[in-house]
N, C-alpha and C positions, 0 to 999 in steps of 0.2 A: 497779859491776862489780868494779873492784878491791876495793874495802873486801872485797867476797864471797868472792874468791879468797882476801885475806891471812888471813880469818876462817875459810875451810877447811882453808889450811896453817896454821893455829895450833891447829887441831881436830886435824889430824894427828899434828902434833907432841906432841900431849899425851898422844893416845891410845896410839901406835904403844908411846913409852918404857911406861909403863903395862904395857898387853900383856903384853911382852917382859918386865919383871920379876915379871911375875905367873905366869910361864909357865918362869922362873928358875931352873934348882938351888939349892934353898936351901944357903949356904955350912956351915950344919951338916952337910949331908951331902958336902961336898967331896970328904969323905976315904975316903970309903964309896962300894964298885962293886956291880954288878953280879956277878949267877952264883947258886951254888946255895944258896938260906936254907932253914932250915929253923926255923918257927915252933911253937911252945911256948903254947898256954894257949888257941888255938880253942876258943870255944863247942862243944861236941855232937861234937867230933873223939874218938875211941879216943885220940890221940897224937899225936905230934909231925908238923906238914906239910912237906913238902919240895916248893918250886915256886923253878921254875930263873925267876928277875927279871931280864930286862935292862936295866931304869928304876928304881932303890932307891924312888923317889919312887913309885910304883905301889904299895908297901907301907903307904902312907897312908890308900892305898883299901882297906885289906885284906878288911873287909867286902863290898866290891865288887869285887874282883877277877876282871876278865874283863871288863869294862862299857865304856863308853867313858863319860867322866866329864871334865868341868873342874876345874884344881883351880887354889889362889890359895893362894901363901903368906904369912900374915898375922904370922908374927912368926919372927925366924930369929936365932939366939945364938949362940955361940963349939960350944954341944955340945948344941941344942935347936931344934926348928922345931915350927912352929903350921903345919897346912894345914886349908883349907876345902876341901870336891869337893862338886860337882853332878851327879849322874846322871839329870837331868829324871825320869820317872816313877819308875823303881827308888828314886830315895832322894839322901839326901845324908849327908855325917857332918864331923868336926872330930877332927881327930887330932893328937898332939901328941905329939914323935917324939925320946927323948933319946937319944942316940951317946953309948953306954958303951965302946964302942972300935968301929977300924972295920970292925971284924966283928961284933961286937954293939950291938942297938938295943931299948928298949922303947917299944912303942905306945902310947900310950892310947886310945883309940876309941870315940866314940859319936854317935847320929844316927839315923837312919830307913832302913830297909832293906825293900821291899816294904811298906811301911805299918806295918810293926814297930818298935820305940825297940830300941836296940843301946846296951851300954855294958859295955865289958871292956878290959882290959889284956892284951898279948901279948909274949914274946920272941922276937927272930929273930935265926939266929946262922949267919953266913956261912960256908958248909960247903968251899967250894972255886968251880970252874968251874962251869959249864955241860956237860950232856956231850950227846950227839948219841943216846945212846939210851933208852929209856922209864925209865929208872933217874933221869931230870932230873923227870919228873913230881909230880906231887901225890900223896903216900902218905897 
């Protein structure tokens, strides 16, 4: 019975740390907030989007944005991050995320979306705050 216990808190232990860094701010985006982005190079857009992000890290998902998704950072640099996301049925993608300053980032992105292959590059460029009226939306 003990062996059992100390083989569950050693299971814990492995997992919990795990988790918690997979779930991480990658330090490439330390230095980069939240507020109003506006994105450059959408597939099928007229033009530039404008969506008020309170998670930078949600901009990984851009493809999927709006979803509820898992994501795992798989490689994180001085001015660059690798993420993986899962969105069980919708899809999944691989994004890889370089801080040109930090207010500007370029995506790379590609993956599955509805059963469709996705593969483009985007800019987003950090416009200000957040604001409280329809003007923070998605144009």
């Amino acid at each position: 019975m003990l062996r059992m216990r100390r083989r569950a808190i050693l299971a814990i232990a492995i997992v919990v740390p795990a988790a918690a860094l997979a779930a991480a701010q990658p330090s490439a985006l330390a230095q980069v907030s939240g507020g109003l982005w506006e994105v450059r190079g959408v597939p099928g857009a007229s033009g530039p989007l404008r969506q008020c992000v309170t998670d930078v890290l949600a901009l990984a998902q851009f493809e999927h944005r709006g979803r509820n998704c898992t994501r795992r950072v798989t490689s994180d640099a001085r001015s660059s991050t690798v993420i993986d996301y899962s969105c069980g049925a919708a899809g999944f993608g691989h994004s890889d995320i370089s801080v040109i300053t930090p207010r500007a980032l370029r995506i790379a992105t590609q993956g599955i979306s509805d059963q469709l292959p996705f593969n483009y590059v985007i800019q987003a460029h950090r416009l200000g705050d957040c604001t409280k009226t329809p003007a923070s939306s998605r144009h």
